[in-house]
C-alpha positions in Angstrom: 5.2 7.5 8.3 6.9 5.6 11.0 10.5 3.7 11.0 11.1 -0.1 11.6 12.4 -0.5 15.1 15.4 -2.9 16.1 17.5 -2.8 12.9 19.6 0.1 13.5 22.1 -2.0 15.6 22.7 -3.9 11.9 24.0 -1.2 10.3 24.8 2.1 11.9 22.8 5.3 10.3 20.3 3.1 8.3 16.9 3.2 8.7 14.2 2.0 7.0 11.1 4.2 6.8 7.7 2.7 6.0 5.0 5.0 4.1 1.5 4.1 4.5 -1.6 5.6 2.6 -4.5 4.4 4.1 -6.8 4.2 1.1 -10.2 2.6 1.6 -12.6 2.4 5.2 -14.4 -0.7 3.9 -16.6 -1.0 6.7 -18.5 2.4 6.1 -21.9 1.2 6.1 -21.4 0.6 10.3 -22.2 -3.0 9.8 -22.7 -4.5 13.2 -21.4 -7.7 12.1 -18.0 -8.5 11.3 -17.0 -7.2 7.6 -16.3 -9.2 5.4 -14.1 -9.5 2.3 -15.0 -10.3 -1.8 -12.6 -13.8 -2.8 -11.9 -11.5 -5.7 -10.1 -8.2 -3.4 -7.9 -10.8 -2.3 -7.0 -12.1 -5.6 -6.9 -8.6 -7.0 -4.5 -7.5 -4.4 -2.0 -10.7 -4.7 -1.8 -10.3 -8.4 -1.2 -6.8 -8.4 1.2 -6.9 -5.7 3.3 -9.2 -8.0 3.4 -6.5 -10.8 4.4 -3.6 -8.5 7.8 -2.2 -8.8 8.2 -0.9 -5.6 5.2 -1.1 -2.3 2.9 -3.4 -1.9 -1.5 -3.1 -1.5 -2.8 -4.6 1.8 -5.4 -5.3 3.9 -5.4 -4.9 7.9 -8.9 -7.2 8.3 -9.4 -6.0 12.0 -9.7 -1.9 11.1 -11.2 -2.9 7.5 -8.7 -1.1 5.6 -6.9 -1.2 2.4 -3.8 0.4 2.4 -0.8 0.9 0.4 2.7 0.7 1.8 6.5 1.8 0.5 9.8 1.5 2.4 12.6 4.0 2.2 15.8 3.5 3.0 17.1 6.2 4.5 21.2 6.8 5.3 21.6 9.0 8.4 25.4 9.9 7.5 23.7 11.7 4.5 22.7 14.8 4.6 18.9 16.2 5.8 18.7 17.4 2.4 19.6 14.3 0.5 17.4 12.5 3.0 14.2 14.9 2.7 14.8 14.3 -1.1 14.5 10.7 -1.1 11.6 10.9 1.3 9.8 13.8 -1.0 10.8 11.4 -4.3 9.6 8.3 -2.7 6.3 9.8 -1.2 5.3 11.3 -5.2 5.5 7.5 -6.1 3.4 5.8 -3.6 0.8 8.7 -4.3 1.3 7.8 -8.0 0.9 3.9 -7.6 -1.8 4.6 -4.8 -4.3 6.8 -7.5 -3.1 4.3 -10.4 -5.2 1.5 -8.7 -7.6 2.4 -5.9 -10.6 3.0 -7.6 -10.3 -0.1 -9.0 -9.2 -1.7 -5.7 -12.6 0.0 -4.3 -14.9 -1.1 -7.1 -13.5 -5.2 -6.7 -13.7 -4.7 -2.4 -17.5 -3.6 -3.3 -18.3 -6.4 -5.7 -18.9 -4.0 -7.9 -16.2 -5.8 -10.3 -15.3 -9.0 -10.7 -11.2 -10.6 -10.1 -11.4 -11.2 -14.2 -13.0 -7.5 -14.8 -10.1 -6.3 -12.7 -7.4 -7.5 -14.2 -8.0 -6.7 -17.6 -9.1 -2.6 -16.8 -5.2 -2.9 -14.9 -4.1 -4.3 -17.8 -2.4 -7.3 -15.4 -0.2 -10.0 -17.1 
């Protein structure tokens, strides 16, 4: 978990908390080489993304990682426990979402199955 610096002069007590699951190490074959990337994850991803009600999938290229991300906004002139609430709520969600699609996240970022495959196991419009 870690906050969004700089924006608390906006709006005193608000804070905005980013979640982050780090889901899949794609490079775990210790390729030498840079790693590289099926069109279709991409595509998978971006579409998904779209349907999401909350977070988003990504990819950080450089650490060969898919991840999935939620923000929380948190209000400091509330209570810890209506705060550790939200957080606790909020956390249940991205773990939901996160389990929802990964393994079909890992199977498209293996070429194991194809952008069309994808969509239609997700059930995607």
């Amino acid at each position: 978990m870690n906050r969004i610096p700089g924006l608390e002069a906006e709006q005193e007590g608000i804070h905005i908390l980013q979640i982050f699951a780090s889901s899949l190490d794609l490079n775990r074959n210790d390729r030498e080489s840079e790693p590289s990337y099926p069109p279709d994850l991409y595509r998978t991803v971006n579409r998904l993304n779209v349907s999401l009600p909350l977070g988003a999938f990504g990819l950080m290229e450089d650490e060969a990682v898919l991840f999935y991300k939620l923000n929380v906004l948190l209000d400091l002139k509330q209570d810890l426990g209506w705060n550790t609430q939200l957080i606790d709520r909020n956390i249940g969600l991205l773990l939901h979402i996160h389990d929802v699609f990964i393994d079909t996240l890992e199977e498209v970022a293996t070429g194991k199955l194809s952008y069309d495959s994808a969509i239609s196991r997700l059930r995607l419009p």
